[in-house]
C-alpha positions in Angstrom: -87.1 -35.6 52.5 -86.3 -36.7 48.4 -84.3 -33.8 48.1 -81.7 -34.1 51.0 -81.6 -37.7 50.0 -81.0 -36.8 46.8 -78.4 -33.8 48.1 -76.6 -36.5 49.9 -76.3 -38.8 47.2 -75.2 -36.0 44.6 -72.8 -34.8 47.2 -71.6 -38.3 47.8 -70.9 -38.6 44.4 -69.0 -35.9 44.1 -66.8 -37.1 46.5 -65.9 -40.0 44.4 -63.8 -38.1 41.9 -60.2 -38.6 41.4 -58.4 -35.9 42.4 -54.6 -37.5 42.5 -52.6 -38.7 40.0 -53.0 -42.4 39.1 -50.5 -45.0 40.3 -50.3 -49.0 40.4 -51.6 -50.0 44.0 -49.6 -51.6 46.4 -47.5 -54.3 45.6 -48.4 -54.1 41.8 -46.3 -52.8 38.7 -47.2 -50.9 35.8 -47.5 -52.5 32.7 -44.2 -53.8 31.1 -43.0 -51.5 28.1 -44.7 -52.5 24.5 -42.0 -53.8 22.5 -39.8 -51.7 20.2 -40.7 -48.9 23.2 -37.6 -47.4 24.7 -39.3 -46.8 27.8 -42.4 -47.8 30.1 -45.1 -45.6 29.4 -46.8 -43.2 32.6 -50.4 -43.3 33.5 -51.3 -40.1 31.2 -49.4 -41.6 28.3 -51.3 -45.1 28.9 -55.0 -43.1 29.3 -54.1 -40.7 26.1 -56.1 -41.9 23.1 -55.1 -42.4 19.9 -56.8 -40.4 16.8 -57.6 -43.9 15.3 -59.3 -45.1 18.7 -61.3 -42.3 18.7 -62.2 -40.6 15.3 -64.3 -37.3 14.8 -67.9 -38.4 13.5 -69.0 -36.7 10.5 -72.1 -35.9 10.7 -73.8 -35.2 7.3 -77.5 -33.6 7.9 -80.1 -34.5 5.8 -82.2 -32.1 4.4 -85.0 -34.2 2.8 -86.1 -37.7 3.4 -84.6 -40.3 1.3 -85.7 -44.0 0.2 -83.2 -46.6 1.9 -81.6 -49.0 -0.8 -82.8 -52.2 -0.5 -80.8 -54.0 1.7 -80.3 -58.2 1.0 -79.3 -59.2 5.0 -82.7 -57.2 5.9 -85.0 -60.7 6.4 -87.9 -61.0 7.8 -87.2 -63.5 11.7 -87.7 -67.1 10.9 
């Protein structure tokens, strides 16, 4: 009985996935053009991130445990 409940609801999920292209809906706009823009961006161009908005991590492995520096906000709750 869980697993066809949980069938259904995975299957209902699914479902729920965009599968057209986004548009305004009825009766709205899209967004004005930023200034200095020579045109109104489309959907895609609005949902595109910059590189600045999302930067790469850099993830530096430790190899050894280290001491922390002593930190002066670190105080104990009052």
């Amino acid at each position: 009985m869980r697993i066809a409940i949980a069938l259904a609801g995975a299957l209902a999920l699914a479902g729920c996935g965009a599968s057209a292209p986004l548009k305004p809906p009825a009766g709205a706009s899209m967004p004005t053009a930023p200034y200095g823009a020579q045109s109104e961006p489309t959907a895609d161009e609005l949902l595109r991130r910059d590189a600045l908005a999302a930067p790469e991590r850099s993830v530096e492995l430790r190899r050894r445990s280290e001491e922390r520096q002593d930190d002066p906000f670190d105080l104990p709750p009052e």
